[in-house]
C-alpha positions as CSV (number, residue, x, y, z in Angstrom):
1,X,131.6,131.2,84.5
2,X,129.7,134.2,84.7
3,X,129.0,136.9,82.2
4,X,131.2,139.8,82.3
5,X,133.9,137.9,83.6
6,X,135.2,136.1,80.4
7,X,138.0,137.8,77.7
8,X,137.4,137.6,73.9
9,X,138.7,134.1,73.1
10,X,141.2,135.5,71.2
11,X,143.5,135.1,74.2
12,X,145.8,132.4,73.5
13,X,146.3,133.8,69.8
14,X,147.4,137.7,72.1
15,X,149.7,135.9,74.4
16,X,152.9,135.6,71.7
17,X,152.9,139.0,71.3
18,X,152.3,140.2,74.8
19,X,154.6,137.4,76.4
20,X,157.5,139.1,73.9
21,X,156.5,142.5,75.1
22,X,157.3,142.0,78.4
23,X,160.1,140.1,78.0
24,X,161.5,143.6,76.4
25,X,160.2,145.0,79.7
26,X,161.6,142.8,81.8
27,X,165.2,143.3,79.8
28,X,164.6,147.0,80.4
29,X,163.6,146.9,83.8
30,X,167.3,144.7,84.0
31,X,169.4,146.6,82.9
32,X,168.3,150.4,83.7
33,X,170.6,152.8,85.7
34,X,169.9,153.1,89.3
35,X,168.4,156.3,88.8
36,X,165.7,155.4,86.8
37,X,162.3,155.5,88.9
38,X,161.1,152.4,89.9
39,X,158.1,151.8,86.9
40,X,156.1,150.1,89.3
41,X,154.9,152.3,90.6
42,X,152.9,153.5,87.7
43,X,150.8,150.9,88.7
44,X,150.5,152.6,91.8
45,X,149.7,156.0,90.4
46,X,147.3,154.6,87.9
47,X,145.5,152.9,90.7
48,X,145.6,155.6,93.2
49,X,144.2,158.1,90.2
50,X,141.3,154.9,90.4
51,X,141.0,155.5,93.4
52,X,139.9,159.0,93.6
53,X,137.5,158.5,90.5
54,X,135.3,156.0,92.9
55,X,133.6,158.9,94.1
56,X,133.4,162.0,92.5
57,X,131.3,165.1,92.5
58,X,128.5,163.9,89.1
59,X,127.0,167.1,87.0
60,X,123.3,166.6,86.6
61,X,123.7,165.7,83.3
62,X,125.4,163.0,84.4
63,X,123.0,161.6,86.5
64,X,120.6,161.2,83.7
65,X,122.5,158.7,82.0
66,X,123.5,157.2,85.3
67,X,122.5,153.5,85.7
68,X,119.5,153.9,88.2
69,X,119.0,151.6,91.8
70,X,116.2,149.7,92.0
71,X,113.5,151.0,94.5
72,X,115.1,148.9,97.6
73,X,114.1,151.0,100.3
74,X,114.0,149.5,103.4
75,X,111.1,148.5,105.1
76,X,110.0,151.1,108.1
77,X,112.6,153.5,107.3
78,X,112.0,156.8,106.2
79,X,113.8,160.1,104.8
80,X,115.5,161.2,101.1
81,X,118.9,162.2,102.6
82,X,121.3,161.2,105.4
83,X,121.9,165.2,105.7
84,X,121.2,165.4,109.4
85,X,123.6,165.9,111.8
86,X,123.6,164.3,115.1
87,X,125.9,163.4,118.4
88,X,123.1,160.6,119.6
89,X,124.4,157.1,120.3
90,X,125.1,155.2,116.2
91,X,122.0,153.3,115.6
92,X,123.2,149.2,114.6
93,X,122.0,149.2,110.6
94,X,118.8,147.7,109.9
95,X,118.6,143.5,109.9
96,X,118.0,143.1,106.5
97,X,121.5,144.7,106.0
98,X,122.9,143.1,108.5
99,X,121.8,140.2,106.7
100,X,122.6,140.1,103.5
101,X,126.2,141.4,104.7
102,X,126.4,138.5,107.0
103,X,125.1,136.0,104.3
104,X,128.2,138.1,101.9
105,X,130.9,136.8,104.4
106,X,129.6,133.7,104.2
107,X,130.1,133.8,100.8
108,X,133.3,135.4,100.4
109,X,135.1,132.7,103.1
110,X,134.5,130.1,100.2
111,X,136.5,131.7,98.0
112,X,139.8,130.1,96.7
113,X,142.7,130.8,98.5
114,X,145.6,133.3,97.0
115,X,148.5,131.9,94.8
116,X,151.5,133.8,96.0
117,X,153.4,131.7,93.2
118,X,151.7,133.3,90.3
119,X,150.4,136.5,88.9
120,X,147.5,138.2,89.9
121,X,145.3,139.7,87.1
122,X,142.7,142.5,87.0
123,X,140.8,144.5,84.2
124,X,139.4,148.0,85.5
125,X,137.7,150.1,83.5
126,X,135.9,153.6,83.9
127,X,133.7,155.7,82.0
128,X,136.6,157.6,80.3
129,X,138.1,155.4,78.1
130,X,139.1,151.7,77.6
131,X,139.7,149.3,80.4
132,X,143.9,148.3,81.5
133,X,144.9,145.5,82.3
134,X,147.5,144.3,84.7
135,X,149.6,141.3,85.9
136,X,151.3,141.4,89.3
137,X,153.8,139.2,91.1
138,X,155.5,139.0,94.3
139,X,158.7,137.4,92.4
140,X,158.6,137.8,88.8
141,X,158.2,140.7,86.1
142,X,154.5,141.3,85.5
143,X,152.7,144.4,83.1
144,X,150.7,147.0,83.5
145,X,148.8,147.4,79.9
146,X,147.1,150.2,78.9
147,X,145.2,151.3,75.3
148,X,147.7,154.0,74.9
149,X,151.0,151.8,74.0
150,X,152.7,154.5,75.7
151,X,151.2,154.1,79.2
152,X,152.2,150.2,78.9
153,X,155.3,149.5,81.0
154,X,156.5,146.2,82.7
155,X,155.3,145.8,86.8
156,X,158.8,144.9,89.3
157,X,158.1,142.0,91.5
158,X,156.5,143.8,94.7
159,X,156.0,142.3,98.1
160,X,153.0,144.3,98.3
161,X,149.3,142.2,97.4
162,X,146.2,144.6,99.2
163,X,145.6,147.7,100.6
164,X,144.6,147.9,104.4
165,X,143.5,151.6,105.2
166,X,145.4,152.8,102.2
167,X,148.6,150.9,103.3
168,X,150.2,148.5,101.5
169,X,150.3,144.8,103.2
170,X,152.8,141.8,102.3
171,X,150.9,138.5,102.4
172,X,152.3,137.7,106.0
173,X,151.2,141.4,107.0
174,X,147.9,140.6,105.8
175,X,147.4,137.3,107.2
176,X,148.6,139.0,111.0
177,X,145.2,141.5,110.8
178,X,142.3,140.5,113.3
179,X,139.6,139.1,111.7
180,X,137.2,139.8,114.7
181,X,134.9,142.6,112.9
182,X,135.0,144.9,115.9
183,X,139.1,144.4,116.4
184,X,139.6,144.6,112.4
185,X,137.5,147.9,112.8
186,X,139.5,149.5,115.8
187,X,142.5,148.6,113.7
188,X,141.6,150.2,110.5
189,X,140.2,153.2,112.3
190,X,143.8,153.8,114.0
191,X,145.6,153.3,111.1
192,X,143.3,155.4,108.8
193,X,144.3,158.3,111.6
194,X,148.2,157.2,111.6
195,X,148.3,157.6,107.8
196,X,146.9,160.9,107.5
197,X,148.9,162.6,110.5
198,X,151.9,160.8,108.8
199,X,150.8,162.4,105.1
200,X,149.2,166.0,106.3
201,X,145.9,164.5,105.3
202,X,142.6,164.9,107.5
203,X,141.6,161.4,108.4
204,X,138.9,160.5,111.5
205,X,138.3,157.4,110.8
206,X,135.1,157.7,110.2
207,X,132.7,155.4,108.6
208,X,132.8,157.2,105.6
209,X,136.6,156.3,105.7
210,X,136.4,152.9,106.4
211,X,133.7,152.0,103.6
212,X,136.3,153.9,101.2
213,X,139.0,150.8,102.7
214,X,136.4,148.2,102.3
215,X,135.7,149.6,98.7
216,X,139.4,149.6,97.8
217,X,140.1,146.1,99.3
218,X,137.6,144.6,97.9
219,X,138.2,145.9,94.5
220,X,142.2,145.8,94.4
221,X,144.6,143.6,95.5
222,X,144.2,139.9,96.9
223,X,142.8,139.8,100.2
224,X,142.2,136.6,101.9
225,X,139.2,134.8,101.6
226,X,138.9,135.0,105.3
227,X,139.6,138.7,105.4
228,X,137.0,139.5,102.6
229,X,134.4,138.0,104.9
230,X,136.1,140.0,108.1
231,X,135.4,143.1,106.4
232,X,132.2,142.2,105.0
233,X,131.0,141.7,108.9
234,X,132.8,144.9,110.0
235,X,130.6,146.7,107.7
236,X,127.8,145.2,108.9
237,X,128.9,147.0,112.2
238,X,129.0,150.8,111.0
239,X,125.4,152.4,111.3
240,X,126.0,154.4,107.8
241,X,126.0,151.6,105.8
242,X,122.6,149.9,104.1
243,X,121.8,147.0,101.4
244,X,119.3,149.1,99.3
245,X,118.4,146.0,96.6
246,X,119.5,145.6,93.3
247,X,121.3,147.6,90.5
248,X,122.8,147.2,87.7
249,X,126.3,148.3,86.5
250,X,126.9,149.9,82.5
251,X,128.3,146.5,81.5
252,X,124.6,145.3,82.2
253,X,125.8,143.0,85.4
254,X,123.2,143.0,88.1
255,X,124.5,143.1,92.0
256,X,123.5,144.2,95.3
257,X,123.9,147.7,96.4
258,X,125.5,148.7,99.4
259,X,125.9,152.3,99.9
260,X,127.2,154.6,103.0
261,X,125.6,157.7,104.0
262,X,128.3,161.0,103.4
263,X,127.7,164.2,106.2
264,X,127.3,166.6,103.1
265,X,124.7,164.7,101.1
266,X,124.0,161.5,99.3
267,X,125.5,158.2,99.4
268,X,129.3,156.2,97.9
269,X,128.5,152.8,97.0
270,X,129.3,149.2,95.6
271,X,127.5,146.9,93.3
272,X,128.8,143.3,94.5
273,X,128.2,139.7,92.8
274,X,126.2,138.3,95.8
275,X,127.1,134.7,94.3
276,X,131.0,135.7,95.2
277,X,131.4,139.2,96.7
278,X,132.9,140.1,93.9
279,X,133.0,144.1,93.8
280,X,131.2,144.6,90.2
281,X,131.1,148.5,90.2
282,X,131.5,151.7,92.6
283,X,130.5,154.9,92.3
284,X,128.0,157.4,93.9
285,X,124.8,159.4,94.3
286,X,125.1,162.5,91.6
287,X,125.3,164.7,94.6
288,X,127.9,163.7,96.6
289,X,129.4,166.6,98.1
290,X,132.7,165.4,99.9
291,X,136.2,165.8,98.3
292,X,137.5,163.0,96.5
293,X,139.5,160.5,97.9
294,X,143.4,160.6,97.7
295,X,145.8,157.6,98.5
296,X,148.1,158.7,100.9
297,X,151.1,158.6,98.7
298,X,149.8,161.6,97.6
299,X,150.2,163.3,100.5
300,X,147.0,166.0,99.3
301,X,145.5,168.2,102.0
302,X,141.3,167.1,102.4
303,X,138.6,169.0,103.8
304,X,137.9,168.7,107.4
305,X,135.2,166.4,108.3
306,X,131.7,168.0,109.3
307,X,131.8,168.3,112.8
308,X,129.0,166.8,115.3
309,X,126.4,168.5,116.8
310,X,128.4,171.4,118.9
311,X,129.0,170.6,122.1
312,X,127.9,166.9,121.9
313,X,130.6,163.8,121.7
314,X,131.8,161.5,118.9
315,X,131.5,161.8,114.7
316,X,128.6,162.2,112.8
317,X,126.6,159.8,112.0
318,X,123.4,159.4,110.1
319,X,120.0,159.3,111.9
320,X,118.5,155.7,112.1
321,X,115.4,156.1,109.9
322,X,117.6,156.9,107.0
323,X,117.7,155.7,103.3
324,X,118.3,156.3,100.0
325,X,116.2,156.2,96.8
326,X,118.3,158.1,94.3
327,X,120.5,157.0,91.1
328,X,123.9,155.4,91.4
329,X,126.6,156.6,89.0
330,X,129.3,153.7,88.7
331,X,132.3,155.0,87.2
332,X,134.9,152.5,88.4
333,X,134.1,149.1,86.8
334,X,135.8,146.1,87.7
335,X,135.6,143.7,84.7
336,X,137.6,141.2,85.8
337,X,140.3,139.5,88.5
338,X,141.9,136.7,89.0
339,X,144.9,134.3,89.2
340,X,147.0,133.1,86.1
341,X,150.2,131.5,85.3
342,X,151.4,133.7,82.9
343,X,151.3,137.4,81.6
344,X,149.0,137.7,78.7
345,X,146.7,134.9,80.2
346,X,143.2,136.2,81.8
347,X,141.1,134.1,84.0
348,X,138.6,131.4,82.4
């Protein structure tokens, strides 16, 4: 097992106590009126405040204690900032991106196959406070555990197990998306656009938009081994994105970098495991300039989009030459995920 995924081994010695927690929970969740809110979606508040923490705007002071990239520019490109605006033709991404994302869905199709039957575990932490801790299930009672006893609250069974353009997918959902990178791209594109006319939100999808999808699938929920590789080759489509090398995330945990150019300035990126595609970390440049990202459950007005050159057709889109040789802040980190049998149990 690799470091940084593995609990204190005081696990078995926890599980009494947190197995009789829940069971509380689970009574609660039993017998409370009708009008009670459904407390699972605290889960889905806590994640969707996650969310829009991948990629905020970092004070300078910030990015001095920000966990710097590696120098991985890319050979025969050129330029300190995607800034540029232009209505030319998108440029494919460089082969050595290309690449390495190809040899990532490679990776990420070997991956074990999701348990329906059981829960689904993941630790997430960021950089202002502890990690929490949660156990989901399509049929029985799982926990969402925070530091603060009073944030911790029992999870109802939910049909619900990733995140495709913000929307929530049922297994069967899930397994019904295209796995053909340009299809699955079309698809999320159209449904980026659906959910923001549906939610007053301004969504293009954009490239911008679609690496924020990747980001979130990759890092919540339990996408399909064959869909994990699908969107590793759909980003291996959008001309914004680039490998730039290695980094390192504030658990110490060295991945590959994959970042996406923003119209305003700087960069969003993911540290992944390239032994697993695991997403490690994400974060961003320390001037990223967009707005934040909001689930659509929010239903919060965003910024329009910078526009293309006037007069000329399609989005923005970076010029070819680009790259990017700046810090990365990561202040999501994904500790660790997995399956178990039981609440209170964390992968081995």
């Amino acid at each position: 097992m690799k470091a940084g995924h593995r609990h204190p081994a005081d696990d078995d010695q926890d599980a009494t106590t947190q197995l009789a927690g829940i069971a509380t929970l689970a009574r609660q969740l039993a017998t409370a009126p009708p009008s009670v809110p459904d407390i699972a979606s605290r889960a889905r508040a806590w994640r969707r405040r996650q969310a829009r923490k991948l990629a905020p705007a970092v004070v300078a002071a910030a990015a001095a204690a920000a966990v710097a990239v590696s120098a991985g520019v890319i050979p025969g490109s050129g330029g300190d900032s995607p800034a540029a605006v232009t209505a030319a033709p998108a440029p494919a991404p460089p082969m050595q991106t290309v690449r390495f994302l190809s040899s990532m869905a490679s990776v990420a199709a070997a991956q074990s196959a999701p348990r329906p039957d059981v829960f689904w575990y993941e630790r997430v932490a960021d950089e202002t406070g502890p990690a929490t801790e949660s156990w989901e299930s399509t049929t029985q009672t799982g926990l969402l555990r925070a530091a603060d006893p009073q944030q911790t609250s029992a999870i109802a069974p939910t049909a619900a197990v990733t995140y495709f353009a913000y929307e929530p997918l049922t297994f069967a959902q899930m397994r019904a998306l295209p796995l053909d990178p340009a299809v699955l791209a079309a698809r999320m594109r159209a449904t980026l656009r659906a959910s923001g006319r549906a939610t007053g939100e301004h969504r293009t999808g954009s490239d911008q938009e679609m690496f924020e999808s990747v980001r979130y699938m990759l890092g919540w929920g339990q996408a399909t081994p064959e869909l994990r590789a699908a969107l590793y080759r759909m980003l291996a489509t959008l001309p914004g994105v680039r490998v730039l090398g290695q980094g390192t995330d504030p658990h110490g945990r060295r991945g590959s970098v994959i970042v996406v150019a923003l119209p305003l300035g700087g960069v969003r990126a993911m540290l992944v495991d390239p032994a697993d595609g695991r997403l490690l970390a994400a974060g961003a440049s320390p001037d990223d300039a967009s707005p934040d990202d909001a689930s659509p459950d929010d239903a919060a007005s965003q910024a329009p989009a910078p526009a293309a050159t006037p007069g000329g057709p399609g989005p923005w889109t970076p010029p070819a030459d680009w790259t990017y040789r700046g810090p990365i802040h990561y202040n999501v980190i994904f500790e660790a995920s997995g399956y178990v049998n039981a609440v209170g149990r964390r992968p081995e």
